[in-house]
N, C-alpha and C positions, 0 to 999 in steps of 0.2 A: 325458487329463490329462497324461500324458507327453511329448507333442507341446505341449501348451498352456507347461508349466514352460519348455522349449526356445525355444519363441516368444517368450514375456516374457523370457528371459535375453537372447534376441538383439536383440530391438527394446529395452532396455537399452541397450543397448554401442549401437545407433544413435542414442539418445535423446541420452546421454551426447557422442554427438560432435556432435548438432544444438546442445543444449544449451552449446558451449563458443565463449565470445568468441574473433572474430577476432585475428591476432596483429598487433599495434600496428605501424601503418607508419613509417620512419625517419624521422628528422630531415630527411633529404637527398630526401625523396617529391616527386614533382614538386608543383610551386607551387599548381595548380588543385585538389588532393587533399588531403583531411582526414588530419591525422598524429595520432595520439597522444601523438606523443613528441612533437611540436612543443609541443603543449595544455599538456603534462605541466610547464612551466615554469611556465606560467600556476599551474596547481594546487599547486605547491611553492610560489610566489609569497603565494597568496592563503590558502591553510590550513597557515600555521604555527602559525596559534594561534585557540583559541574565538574567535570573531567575533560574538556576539549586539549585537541593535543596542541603542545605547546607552553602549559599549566603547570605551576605546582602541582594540583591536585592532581593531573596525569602521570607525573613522575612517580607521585606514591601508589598510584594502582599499579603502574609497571613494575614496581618493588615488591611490593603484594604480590603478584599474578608471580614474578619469579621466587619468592619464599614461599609461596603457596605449593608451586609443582616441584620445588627442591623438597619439599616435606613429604609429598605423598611420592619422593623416590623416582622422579623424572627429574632428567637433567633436560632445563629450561637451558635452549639457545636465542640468540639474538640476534636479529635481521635490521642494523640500525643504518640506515640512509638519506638523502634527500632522495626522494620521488617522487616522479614526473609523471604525468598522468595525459595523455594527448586525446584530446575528443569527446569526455564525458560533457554532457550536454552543452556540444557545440563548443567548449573552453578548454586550456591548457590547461593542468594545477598541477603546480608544485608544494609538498612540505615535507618538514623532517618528520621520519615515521621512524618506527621499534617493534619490528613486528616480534611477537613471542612463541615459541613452538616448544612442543614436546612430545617424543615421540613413545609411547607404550609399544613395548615388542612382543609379538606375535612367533607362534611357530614358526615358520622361514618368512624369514624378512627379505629375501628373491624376488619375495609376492608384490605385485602392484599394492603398492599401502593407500588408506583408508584416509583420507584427509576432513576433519572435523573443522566446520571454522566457526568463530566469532568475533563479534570485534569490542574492543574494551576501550576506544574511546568512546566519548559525550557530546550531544549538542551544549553548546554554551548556553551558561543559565540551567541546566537542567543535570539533574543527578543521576540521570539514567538507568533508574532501577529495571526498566521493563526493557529500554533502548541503550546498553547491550547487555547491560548487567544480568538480565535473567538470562541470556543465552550463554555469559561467560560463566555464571555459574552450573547452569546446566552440562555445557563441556564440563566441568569439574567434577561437577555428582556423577557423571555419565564413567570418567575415568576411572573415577576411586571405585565404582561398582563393577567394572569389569575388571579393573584391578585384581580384586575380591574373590574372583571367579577363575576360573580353569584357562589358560592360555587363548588365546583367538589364532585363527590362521595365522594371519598377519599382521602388520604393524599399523596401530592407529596412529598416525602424523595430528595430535590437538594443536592448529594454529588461534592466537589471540590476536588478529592484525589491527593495524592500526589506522587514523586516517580515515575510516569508511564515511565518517559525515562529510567529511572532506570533498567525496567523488572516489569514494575505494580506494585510496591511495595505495593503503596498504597491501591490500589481499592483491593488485594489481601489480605490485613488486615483487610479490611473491612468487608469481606465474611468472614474470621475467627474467627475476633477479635470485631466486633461493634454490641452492641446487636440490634440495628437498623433493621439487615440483616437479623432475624427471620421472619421481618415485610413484607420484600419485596414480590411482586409476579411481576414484570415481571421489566425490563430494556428499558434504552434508552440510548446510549452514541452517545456522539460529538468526533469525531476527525478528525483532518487532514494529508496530505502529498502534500503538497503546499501550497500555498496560492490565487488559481485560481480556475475555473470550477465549474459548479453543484456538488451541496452537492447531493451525492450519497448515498440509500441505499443499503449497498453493504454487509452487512452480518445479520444475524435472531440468535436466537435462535432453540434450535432443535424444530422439529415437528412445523413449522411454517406454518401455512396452515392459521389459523386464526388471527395470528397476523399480516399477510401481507392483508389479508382481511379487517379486523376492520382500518389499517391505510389508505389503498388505498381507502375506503367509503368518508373519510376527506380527504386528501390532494387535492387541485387543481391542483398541477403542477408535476406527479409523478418522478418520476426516481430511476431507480430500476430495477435488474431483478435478476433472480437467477442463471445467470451464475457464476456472479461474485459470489454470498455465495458458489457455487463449488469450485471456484478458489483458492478462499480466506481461505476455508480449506482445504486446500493442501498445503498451504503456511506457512512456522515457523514463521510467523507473528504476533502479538498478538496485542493485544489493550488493556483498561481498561474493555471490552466487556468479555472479555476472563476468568475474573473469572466467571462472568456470567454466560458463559452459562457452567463452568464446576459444576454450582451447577444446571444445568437443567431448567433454569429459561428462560420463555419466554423473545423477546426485538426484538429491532432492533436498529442496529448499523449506524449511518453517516460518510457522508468525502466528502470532498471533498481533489480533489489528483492534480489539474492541475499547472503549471507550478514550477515543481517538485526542480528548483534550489533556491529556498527561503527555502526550506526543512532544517531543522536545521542549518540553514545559519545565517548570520546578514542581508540579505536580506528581515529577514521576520519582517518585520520594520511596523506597522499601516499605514503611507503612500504607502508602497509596496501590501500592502492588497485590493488584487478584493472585493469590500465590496455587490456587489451585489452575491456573494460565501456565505456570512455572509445571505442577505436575505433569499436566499435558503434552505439556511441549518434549520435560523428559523423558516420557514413555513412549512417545511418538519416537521421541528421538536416537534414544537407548535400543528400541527394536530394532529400526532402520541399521546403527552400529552394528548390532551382530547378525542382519541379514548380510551384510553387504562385507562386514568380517568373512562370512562364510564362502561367500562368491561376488565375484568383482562383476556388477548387469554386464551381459551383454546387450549391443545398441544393434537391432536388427531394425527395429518400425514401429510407431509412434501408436499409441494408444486411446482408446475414450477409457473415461473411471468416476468412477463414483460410490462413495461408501452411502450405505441405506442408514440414513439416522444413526449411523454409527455403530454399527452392528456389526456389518462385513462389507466387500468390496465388488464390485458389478464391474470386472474390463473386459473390451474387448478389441478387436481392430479395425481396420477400416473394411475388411471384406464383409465382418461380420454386421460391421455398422450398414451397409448395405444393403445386405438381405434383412435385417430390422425395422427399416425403412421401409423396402418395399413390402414386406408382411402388413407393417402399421398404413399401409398407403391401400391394398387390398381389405385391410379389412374396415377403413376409414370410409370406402364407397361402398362397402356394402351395409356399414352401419346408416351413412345416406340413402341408401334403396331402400331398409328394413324401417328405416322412421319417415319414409316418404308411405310406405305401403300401411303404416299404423295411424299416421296423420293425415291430415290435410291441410293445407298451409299454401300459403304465396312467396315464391320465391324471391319477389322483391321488396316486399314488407321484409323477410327475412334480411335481403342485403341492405336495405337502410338500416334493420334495425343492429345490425354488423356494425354499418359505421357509425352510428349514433354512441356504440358500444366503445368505440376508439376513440373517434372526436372528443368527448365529454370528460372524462379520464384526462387523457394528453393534454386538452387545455388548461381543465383545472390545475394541475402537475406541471405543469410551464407554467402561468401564473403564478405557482408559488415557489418558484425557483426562481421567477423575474425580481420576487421580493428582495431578493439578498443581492440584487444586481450594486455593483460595487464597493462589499462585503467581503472581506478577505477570510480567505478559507478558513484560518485558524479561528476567525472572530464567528463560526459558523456551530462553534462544538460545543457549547456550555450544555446544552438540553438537546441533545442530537435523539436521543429516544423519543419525545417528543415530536419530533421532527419524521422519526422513522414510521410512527403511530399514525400522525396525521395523514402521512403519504398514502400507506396502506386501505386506510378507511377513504382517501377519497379517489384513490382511484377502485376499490372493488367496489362502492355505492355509486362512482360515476358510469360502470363499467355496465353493473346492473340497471341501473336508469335506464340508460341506452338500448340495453337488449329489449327492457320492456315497452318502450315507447309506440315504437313500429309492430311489434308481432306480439303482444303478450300470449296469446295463445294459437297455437302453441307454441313454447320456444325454439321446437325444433326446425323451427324458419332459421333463424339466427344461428343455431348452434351449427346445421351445415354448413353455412359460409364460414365459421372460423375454422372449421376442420379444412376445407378447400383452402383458406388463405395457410395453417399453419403448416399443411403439407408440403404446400411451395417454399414456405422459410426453411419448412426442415429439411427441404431437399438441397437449396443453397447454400445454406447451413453443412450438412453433409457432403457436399462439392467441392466449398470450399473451407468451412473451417469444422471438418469432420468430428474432434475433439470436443464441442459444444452442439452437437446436433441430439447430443441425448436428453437434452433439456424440453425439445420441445417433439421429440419422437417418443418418447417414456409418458408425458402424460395424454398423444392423441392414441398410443397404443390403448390405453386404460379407456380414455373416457367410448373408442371405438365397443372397447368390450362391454363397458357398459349399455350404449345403444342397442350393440345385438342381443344383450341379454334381455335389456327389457322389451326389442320390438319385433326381436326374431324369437325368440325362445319361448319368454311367455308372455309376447303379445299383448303389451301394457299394462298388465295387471300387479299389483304394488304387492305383491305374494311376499310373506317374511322371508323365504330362503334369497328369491333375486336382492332384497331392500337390504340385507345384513350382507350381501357378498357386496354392492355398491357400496354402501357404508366404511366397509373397513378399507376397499380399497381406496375407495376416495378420498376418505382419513388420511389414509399411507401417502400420496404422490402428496397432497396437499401441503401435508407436513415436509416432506422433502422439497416441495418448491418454496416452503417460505422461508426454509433454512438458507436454499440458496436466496433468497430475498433478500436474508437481514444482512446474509455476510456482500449480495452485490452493493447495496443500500451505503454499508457500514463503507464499504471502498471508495464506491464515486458519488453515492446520491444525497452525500450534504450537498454537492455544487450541483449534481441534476437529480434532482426528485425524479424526472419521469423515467429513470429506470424500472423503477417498483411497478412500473405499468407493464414491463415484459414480463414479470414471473406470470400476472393478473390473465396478461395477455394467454399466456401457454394452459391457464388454466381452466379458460372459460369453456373451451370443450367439456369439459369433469362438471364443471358446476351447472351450469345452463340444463345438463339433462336428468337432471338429478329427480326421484321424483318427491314429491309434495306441491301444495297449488301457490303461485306468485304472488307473493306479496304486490301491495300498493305502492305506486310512486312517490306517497309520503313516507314510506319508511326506506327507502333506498337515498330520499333530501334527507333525511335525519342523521344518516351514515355520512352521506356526504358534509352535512354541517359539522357531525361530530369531528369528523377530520381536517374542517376548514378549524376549530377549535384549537384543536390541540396541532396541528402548523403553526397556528400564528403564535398561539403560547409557546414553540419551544426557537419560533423565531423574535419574537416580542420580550420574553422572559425576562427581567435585571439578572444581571449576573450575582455571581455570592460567593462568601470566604470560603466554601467548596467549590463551588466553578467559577473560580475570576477569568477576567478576560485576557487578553495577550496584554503586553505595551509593548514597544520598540518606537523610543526616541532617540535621535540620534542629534546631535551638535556636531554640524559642518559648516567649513571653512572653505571658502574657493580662497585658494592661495593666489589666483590671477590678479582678483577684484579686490579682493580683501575684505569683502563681504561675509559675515557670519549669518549662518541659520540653525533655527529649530523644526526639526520636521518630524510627523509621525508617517514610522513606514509602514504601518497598518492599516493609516486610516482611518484611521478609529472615532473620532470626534464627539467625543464621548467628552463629558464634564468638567471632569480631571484633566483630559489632554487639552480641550482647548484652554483650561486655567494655568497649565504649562507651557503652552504656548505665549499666553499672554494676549492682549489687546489687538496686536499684528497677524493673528490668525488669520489667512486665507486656502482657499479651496481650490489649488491650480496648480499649470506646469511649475517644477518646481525649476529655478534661473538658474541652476550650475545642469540641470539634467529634464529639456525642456518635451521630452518623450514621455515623462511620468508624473501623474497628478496624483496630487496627496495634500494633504493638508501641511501648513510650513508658516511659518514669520520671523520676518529679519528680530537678531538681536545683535547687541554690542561685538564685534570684533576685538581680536586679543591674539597675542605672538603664537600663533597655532605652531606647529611642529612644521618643517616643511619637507616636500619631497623634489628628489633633485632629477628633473630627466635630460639623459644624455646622448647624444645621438657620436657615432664616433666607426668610417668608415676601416675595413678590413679589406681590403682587395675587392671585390667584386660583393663584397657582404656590407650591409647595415646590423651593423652592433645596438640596440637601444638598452642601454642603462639605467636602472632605476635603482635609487639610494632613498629609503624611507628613515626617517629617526628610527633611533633604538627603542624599542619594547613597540613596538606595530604586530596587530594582531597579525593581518595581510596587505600587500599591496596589490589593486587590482588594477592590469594595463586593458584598455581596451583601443583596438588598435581598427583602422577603415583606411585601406589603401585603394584611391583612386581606379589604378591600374591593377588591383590584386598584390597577392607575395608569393614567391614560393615555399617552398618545403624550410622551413628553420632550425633549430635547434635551443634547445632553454634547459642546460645541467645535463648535456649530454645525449638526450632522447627528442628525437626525428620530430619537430612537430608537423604538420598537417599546411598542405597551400591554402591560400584563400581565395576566393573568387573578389574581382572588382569589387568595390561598394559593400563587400559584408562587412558585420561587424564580426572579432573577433576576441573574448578574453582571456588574459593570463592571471588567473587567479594563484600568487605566490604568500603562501603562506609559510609565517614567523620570519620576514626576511631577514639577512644578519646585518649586521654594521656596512658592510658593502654593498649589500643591495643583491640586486641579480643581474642577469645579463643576456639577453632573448636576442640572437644573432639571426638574422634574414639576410637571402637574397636582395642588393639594394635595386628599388628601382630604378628602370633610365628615364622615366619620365610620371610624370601629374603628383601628387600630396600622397607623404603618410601620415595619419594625424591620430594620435594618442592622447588618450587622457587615463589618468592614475589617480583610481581613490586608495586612499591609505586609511587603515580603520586600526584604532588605538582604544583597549579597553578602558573603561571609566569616561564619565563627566569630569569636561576639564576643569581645573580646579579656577582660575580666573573669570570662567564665565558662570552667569547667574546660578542659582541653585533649583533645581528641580522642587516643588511640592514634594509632600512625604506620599507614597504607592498605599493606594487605601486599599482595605483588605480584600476588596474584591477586582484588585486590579494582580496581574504579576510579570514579572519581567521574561522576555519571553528573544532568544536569541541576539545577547550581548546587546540588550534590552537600552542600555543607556549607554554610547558609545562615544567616542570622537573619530569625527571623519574629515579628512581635508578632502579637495581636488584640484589637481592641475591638468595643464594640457600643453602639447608643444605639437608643432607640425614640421617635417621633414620636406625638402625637395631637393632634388638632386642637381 
């Protein structure tokens, strides 16, 4: 255990330097080279200010983005429409988009061209330096440096679409509606979720076996594996990636994800921007471009991958995954005969002290994920490091407890049942989600070899050549599992800590037989306290004029009742909201939307804006009408028919039947003077019953005035808004 703490402090300190962006190349870097600091104009340029589409300030980056590509000698076209978007999570959406493209020509442009995307709108409230703005600048450095250089095969298609906070409105038009998208043969998109960390690639296209190949040949500095494209499609997540690969089309997708509270914040400011994130993600990016210039992947069969700290890339397939497996499965039993034949031990001391090993950990790690039990995600990020630290340390001193409770000597009681248990994950693992089975086949491969060496070879003896080939290998996987840690961590384990228990988990084979003699079960509590520390500090912490917290209040109106409210939709109930609130603060459903508890109290009612709904039949169709006042952010319909609906129509585009009893939204955004017009099959019989919030930028100017936003407060997604709602029910 002693050697184990040493191990993990040191593949740390290695993690930690794998882990840190490149430093941003100069202004003066040769021509054909992706600069940061060149980009970084661009990025100052385009997020000076919120940009959601629909804005002023979106208008002027769309001016920009087309003076910008008329400058560097590309003729910028324009893809301007309402589009309709049918099914991103479970809703319709409509808004006016502009998409921007330009295409740099290649040797024969006959050739399947190269399609680059990013997207240049904004979350509202936020200046989106890192969300999209480092990706649209990156497309820009990427151009002007190929530019710079010798012809490419073929023609790189740079799209800037629009709409992507929306539900991809735009990249989703483009595949429909641009005859451009005929042309394409394979992808590359830019995105973020922070504004820190390695630009990660973290999702492919299907059957990605050679386009991880072709890009990994180019890039110097990889980062990438295919756990995360597992992960990542398991998740209702999308990107502008995402029409992409639903037309089959080879890619690979970027991001960088680290320090997750500049995430649609006003945080994400150019000055708040890690610009060596920006590096990263060019070089990453720029490679992939002139692999994929030079040959468009073939899609044969899906791959496992993984770069080593960043050095080079380890793929292989699924045959190979196989026979990997079972090499690591032979030599996992024979390192259990070779430490049964050098020890002596009880097998069931060992399997307690197995689960003692999991119990303690998983508990503690759910307990401190119970903490934040209705704690809204974003309200989760101010000290997420903090957070990540604490994890760490209590589940590897809960992990260690455990093993030593039931068997401390010798561990190799314990250390065989996890190799028996991780064989069988890794086998289900490789069964079923093949692409991730290297996670936990790579480190029983190591710690197998370690076993043999020490109890086949030479026989227990702590000799310098076996302790220094242990050492560094143990170092090396260690280090590559906590890389994947921080970045599983960094993705889901603000809402569940006990992730950080699976890296723990795949490791304890490596650590457990490591040799030196077992510390005491006071210093394995002390680990454990440490990390109950620094939990509760980075769950506990005040926020500050560096990491303030979200707000989102909203002033709504049930246009029914006539009733006006103040509600916070975060939840927050923090000092300042309940003093904005006022007196009438309560902790409940809220009475226009009796499904969702939040904090809310009535204030004074005032001529709110109204919206008008119409029901008006077509032959065999129900027309429903909605007319919002002019300057409405969106109108949202959400609609529950008794009997179901069929297939409709809303601007043209097919939307989706609905079963009985669901709910269903039409999230239409910037609607005009008119309103919109969602045509359905009518029913012949039971209720269709609608209700429409309509969301208007700004506090109304008639009702009370909000406190002034203390410094360590900030507005966080059209933060302070005006919402009405109505409802109307249909029967036939």
């Amino acid at each position: 255990m002693r050697t184990g703490y040493w191990i993990l402090a040191a593949a740390t300190l290695i993690a930690f330097w794998r882990l840190e962006p490149p430093t941003p190349k100069p202004v003066d870097a040769p021509a054909e080279v992706f600069s940061a600091t060149r980009a970084f104009a661009d990025i100052e340029a385009i997020a000076q200010h919120p940009h959601p589409v629909g804005s002023a300030e979106h208008e002027a980056v769309k001016t920009y983005l087309v003076q910008r590509l008329t400058a560097m000698g590309l003729a910028p076209q324009l893809q301007s429409e309402r589009a309709t978007v049918d099914g991103f999570h479970y809703a319709t959406i409509s808004a006016p988009i502009t998409n921007i493209s330009a295409t740099l020509k290649g040797k024969d442009s006959s050739l399947p061209a190269l399609l680059v995307i990013s997207h240049y709108d904004s979350a509202p409230d936020s200046p989106g330096a890192a969300d999209d703005s480092a990706g649209v600048a990156s497309a820009l450095e990427i151009a002007r440096a190929l530019k710079a250089g010798p012809a490419l095969a073929r023609d790189i298609v740079f799209l800037f679409s629009d709409g992507e906070e929306l539900g991809l409105v735009g990249a989703t038009a483009f595949f429909r509606d641009n005859p451009l998208a005929s042309r394409i043969g394979a992808v590359i998109n830019f995105e973020a979720r922070g504004d820190a960390g390695l630009a990660v690639m973290f999702e492919t296209g299907p059957k990605n076996a050679d386009s991880v190949a072709l890009w990994a040949a180019k890039v110097s500095r990889p980062s990438a594996n295919s756990l995360s494209r597992a992960i990542y499609q398991r998740m209702p997540n999308g990107t502008d990636f995402t029409p992409a690969t639903a037309h089959g089309l080879p890619g690979l997708n970027f991001a960088f994800i680290g320090d997750e509270a500049a995430y649609h914040s006003p945080l994400a400011t150019p000055a708040h921007l890690t610009l060596g994130s920006v590096q990263d993600m060019g070089d990453a990016g720029i490679a992939a471009t002139r692999a994929f210039a030079e040959t468009i992947p073939a899609q044969d069969s899906d791959s496992s991958y993984s770069d080593i700290l960043g050095l080079f890339t380890i793929q292989y397939g699924a045959l190979t995954g196989w026979i990997l497996f079972v090499v690591t499965a032979l030599l996992g039993l024979a390192a259990i005969a070779s430490a049964q034949a050098a020890c002596a031990y009880s097998w069931w001391r060992g399997l307690a002290g197995m689960l003692a090993a999991i119990a303690l950990p998983v508990a503690a790690l759910l307990l401190a994920g119970l903490s934040f039990t209705g704690v809204h995600h974003f309200l989760r990020l101010a000290h997420v490091d903090f957070l990540l630290a604490g994890s760490a340390l209590l589940a590897v001193g809960g992990a260690f407890l455990g093993a030593t409770l039931f068997a401390r000597k010798p561990l190799a009681a314990v250390w065989q049942w996890f190799v028996l248990l991780l064989l069988v994950l890794a086998f289900l693992l490789q069964r079923y989600v093949p692409e991730a089975a290297f996670v936990l086949v790579w480190p029983l491969l190591i710690a197998s070899l370690i076993a043999i060496l020490r109890f086949a070879v030479y026989r227990g003896r702590d000799d310098i050549v076996p302790t220094v080939i242990i050492w560094v290998t143990a170092i090396i996987i260690t280090a590559q599992t906590i890389c994947f840690a921080a970045a599983l961590f960094t993705a889901v384990g603000v809402d569940m800590p006990v992730v950080i228990f699976l890296a723990v988990l795949s490791l304890l084979p490596v650590l457990l037989l490591l040799p030196g003699k077992p510390l005491s079960a006071s210093v394995h509590m002390a680990v454990i306290a440490a990390g109950v520390i620094l939990f509760a500090y980075g769950r506990l912490a005040p926020y500050t004029d560096e990491r303030p917290a979200p707000s989102m209040l909203r002033h709504v109106t049930d246009l029914d009742s006539g009733k006006s409210y103040t509600f916070d939709v975060l939840g927050a109930a923090d000092r300042w909201t309940k003093a904005a609130l006022g007196d009438g603060a309560q902790h409940a459903a809220l009475p226009w939307n009796p499904r969702w508890v939040s904090w809310w109290a009535p204030v004074k009612s005032f001529a709110a804006p109204k919206t008008e709904i119409v029901f008006a039949r077509a032959g065999g169709d129900l027309m429903i009408v909605v007319r919002p006042q002019p300057g409405a952010i969106s109108a949202t319909l959400t609609i529950r028919a008794s009997e179901g609906l069929g297939e409709g129509a809303l601007d043209g585009v097919k939307t989706a039947a609905v079963a009985p009893g669901v709910t269903h939204e039409v999230q239409y955004y910037a609607p005009s003077a008119d309103g919109f017009v969602w045509t359905i099959p009518a029913p012949k019989t039971g209720t269709v019953d609608i209700k429409v919030d309509t969301l208007y930028p700004g506090w109304p100017n008639d009702a009370d005035k909000l406190p002034p936003l203390p410094a360590d407060k900030m507005l966080f997604d059209n933060g302070q808004a005006t919402e009405t709602v109505t409802r109307k029910t249909w029967k036939p």
